[in-house]
C-alpha positions as CSV (number, residue, x, y, z in Angstrom):
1,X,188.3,101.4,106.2
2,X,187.7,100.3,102.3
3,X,186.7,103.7,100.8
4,X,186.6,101.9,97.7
5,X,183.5,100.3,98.6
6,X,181.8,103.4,100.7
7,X,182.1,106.3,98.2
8,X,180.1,104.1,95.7
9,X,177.6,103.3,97.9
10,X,177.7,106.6,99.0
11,X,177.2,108.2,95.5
12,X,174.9,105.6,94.4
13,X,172.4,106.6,97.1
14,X,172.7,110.2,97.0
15,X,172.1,109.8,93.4
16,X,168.9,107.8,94.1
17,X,167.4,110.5,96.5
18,X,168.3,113.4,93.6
19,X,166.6,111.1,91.3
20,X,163.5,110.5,93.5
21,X,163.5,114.5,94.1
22,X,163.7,115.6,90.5
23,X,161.6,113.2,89.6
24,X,158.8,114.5,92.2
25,X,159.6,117.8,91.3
26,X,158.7,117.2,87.6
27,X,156.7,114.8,87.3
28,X,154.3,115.3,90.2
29,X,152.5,117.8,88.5
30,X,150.6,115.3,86.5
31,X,149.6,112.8,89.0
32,X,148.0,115.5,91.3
33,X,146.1,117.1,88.1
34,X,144.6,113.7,87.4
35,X,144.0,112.9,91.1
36,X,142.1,115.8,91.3
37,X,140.1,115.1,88.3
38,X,139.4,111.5,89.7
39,X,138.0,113.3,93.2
40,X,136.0,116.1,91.5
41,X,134.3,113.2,89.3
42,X,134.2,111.2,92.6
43,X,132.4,114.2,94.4
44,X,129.9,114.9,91.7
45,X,128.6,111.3,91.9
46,X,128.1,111.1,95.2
47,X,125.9,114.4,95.1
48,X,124.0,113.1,92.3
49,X,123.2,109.8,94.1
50,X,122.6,112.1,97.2
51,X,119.9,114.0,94.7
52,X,118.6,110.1,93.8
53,X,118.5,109.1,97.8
54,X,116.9,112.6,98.7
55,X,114.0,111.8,95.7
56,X,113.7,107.9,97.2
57,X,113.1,109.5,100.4
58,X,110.5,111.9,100.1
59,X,108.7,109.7,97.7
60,X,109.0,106.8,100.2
61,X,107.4,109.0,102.9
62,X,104.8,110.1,100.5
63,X,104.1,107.0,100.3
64,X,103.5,106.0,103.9
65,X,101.9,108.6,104.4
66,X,99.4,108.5,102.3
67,X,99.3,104.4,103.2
68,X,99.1,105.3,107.2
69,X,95.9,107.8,106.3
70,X,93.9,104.7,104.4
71,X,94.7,102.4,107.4
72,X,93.4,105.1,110.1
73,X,90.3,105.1,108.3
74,X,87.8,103.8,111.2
75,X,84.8,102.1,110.4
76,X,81.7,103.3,111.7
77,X,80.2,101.9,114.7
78,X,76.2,101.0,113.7
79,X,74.9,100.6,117.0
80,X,71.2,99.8,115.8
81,X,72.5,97.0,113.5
82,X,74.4,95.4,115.9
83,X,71.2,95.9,117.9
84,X,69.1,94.2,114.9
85,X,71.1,90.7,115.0
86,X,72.4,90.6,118.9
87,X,68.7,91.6,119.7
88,X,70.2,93.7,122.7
89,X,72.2,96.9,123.1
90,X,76.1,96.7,121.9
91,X,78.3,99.6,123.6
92,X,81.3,100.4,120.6
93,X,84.2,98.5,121.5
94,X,82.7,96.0,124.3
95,X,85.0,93.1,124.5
96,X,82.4,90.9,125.9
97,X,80.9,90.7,122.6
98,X,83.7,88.6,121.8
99,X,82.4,84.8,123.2
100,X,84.5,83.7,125.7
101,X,85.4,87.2,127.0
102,X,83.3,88.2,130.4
103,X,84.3,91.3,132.3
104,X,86.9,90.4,134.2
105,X,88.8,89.0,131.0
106,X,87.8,92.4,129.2
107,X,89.6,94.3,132.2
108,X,93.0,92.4,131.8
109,X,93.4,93.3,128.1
110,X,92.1,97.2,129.1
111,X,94.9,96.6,131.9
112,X,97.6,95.9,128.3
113,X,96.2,98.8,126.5
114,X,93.8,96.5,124.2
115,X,90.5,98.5,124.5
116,X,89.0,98.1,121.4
117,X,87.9,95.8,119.0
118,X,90.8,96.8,116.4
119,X,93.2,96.3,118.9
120,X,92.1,92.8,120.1
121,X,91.8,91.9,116.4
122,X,95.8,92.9,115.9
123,X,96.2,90.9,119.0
124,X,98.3,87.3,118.2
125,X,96.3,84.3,119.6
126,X,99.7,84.1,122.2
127,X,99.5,87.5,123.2
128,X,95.9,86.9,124.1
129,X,97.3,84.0,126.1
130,X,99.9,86.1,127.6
131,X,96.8,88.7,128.7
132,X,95.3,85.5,130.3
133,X,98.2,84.1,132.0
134,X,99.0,87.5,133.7
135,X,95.5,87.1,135.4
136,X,96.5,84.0,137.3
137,X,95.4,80.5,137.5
138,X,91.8,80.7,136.7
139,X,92.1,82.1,133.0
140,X,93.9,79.3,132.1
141,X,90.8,77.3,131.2
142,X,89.5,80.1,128.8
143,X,90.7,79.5,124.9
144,X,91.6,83.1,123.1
145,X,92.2,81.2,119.6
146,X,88.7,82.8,117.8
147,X,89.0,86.0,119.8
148,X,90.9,88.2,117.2
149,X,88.7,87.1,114.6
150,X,85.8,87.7,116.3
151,X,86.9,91.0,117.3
152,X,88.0,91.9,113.8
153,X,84.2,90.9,112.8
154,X,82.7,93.1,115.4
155,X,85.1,96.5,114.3
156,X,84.3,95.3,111.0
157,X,80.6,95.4,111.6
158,X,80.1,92.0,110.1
159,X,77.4,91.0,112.9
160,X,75.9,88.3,111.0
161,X,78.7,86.7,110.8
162,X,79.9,87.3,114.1
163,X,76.7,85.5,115.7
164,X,76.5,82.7,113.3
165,X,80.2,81.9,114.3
166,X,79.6,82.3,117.9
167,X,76.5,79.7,117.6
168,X,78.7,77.2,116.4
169,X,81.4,77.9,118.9
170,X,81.4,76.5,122.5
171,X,82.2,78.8,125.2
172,X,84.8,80.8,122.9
173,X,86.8,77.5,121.7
C-alpha cells in the first residue's frame, strides 16, 4: 500500500470533521439565538393575525345575524284586502291564488316542501317544472314561468297587482 497517499487523506479528513466540530461548538451559539428570535417574531404574528381573524369573525357573524333577522321579517297576511280586490275569501298561503295552480298542482309542491307563498316565490321557474314533471304526464301542459312572481305578489300583499297581471295572463302562461 502507498501510505504516502493515505495518511494525507487520512489527516486531511479528520481535520475537516475537527473543523466542522469546533466550528459547531463555537459558532452555533449564534445561529440558534437568532433562530429563536426569528420564531418568537414568527409566533407573535401569527397570534396577532389570529386576534385580526377572531375580530373578522365575530363581526362577520354579527353581521348575518343581524342580516338573517331583517330577512325573517314576515309580512302580514291582510285577509280582508285580499278579500277587497279577489272579491272572495283568500286562505294565507293558498297556492291556487297563483293562476295556473289548481289543487292538485298545489299538493305536488306541498309534496316538495313549498307551502307557502315565500317559498314558491324562491322557487326557480325549473324547479317549478321539476315539481310538475314529478306529477306525470298531464302537468306537462301547465306553464310555471309567472308563478314565482305571482306568488312573491301575493306574500307581498300586492293584490292589485296580482289581479291585473293575472287578467292579462292566459291560463298561467
Amino acid at each position: 500500500m502507498n501510505w504516502c497517499i493515505l495518511i494525507p487523506l487520512l489527516v486531511g479528513l479528520i481535520s475537516a470533521l475537527l473543523g466542522y466540530l469546533l466550528g459547531r461548538l463555537l459558532g452555533g451559539g449564534n445561529d440558534d439565538s437568532d433562530r429563536i428570535a426569528r420564531l418568537e417574531a414568527d409566533l407573535e404574528a401569527c397570534r396577532n393575525s389570529r386576534t385580526s381573524l377572531e375580530a373578522d369573525l365575530k363581526s362577520a357573524k354579527t353581521d348575518i345575524a343581524s342580516s338573517f333577522a331583517a330577512t325573517t321579517t314576515a309580512i302580514a297576511f291582510d285577509a280582508d284586502a285580499a278579500k277587497a280586490v279577489f272579491g272572495k275569501r283568500i286562505k294565507e298561503n293558498d297556492l291556487t291564488v297563483v293562476e295556473g295552480i289548481g289543487p292538485k298542482i298545489q299538493e305536488l309542491f306541498h309534496n316538495h316542501n313549498v307551502n307557502t307563498w315565500k317559498g314558491l316565490s324562491e322557487c326557480s321557474v325549473d324547479k317549478c317544472q321539476s315539481v310538475l314533471d314529478s306529477g306525470g304526464d298531464r302537468f306537462k301542459i301547465h306553464n310555471p314561468g309567472s308563478w314565482p312572481e305571482q306568488a312573491k305578489m301575493a306574500y307581498e300583499g300586492r293584490w292589485a297587482d296580482l289581479l291585473k297581471w293575472q287578467d292579462e295572463l292566459d291560463g298561467g302562461k
